[in-house]
C-alpha positions, 0 to 999 in steps of 0.5 A: 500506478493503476491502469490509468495512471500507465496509460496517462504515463506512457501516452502522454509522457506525464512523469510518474511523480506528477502522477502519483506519490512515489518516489523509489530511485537508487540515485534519490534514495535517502539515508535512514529508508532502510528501516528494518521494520515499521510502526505498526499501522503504516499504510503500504503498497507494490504493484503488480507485474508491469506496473497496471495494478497495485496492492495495498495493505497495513504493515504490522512491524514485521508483517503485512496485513492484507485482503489475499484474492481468495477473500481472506484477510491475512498476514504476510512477510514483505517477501509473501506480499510481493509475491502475488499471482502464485510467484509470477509478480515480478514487483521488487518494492514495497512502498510505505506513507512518509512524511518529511525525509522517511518518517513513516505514518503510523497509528495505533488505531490503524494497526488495531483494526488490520489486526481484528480483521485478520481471519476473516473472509469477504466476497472478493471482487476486484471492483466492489472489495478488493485490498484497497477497500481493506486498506482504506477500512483500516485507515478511517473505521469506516466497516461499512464501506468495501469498495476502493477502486484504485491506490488513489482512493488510498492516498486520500483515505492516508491524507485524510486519516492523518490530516496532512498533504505533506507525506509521500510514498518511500521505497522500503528497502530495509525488511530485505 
């Protein structure tokens, strides 16, 4: 949820699932979301401390592949990628694309792309390339487009790369 998305929440009391696709309680929390890991090209994401901004990458199995603040794209633990702001992120959940009960969106292709890019440096700027034109580059080839303002643009870049409506975001318990 992104600055936005806080506000609309709290100021006009929208649920945050009307807002976005997410869903992470204890008390709704589907057997089998503990995967210890996922498949390689699964879209994810956390956000940050009080939830006005989130940041997003492609998971690799046991690693996260990510654009880091610096500009450089890099492969984190889940641990590293919650960890954002030097350690004062207090975020405690990853999320990752699912279909049906917990059945994570993966490709290939996707995984491929995170992992080519791993190393390189880019001009980052919160607005115009940040982790969530990262992430969206990976979803649809598309080198040459570098800004995605928010996780909304992620979300449409996941509906359109694997061609369905139907998916939502799962807590990912198991890579604790």
């Amino acid at each position: 949820m992104g600055l936005l998305d806080y506000i609309l929440e709290k100021t006009l009391r929208i649920p945050p699932e009307r807002l976005y696709r997410h869903k992470c309680s204890r008390r709704n929390a589907i057997i089998g979301d503990r995967l210890p890991s996922l498949p390689p090209g699964t879209p994810v994401y956390c956000h940050f401390t009080l939830h006005v901004a989130e940041h997003s990458g492609i998971c690799i199995g046991d690693k996260i592949v990510h654009l880091d603040g610096s500009g450089k794209i890099i492969s984190s633990t889940p641990s590293v990628f919650l960890a954002r702001l030097d350690g004062n992120n207090l975020a405690v959940n990853i999320y990752y694309a699912a279909t049906g009960r917990n059945k994570p969106l993966a490709h290939a292709d996707i995984a491929a792309r995170a992992q080519a890019a791993l190393g390189e440096h880019r001009d980052y700027n919160l607005l115009t390339d940040n982790c969530h034109g990262f992430t969206v580059r990976c979803l649809n080839g598309d080198t040459s487009r570098t800004a995605a303002w928010s996780i909304r643009e992620v979300e449409n870049a996941i509906t359109s790369a694997f061609g369905t409506t139907s998916w939502r975001w799962r807590c990912w318990d198991g890579w604790r």
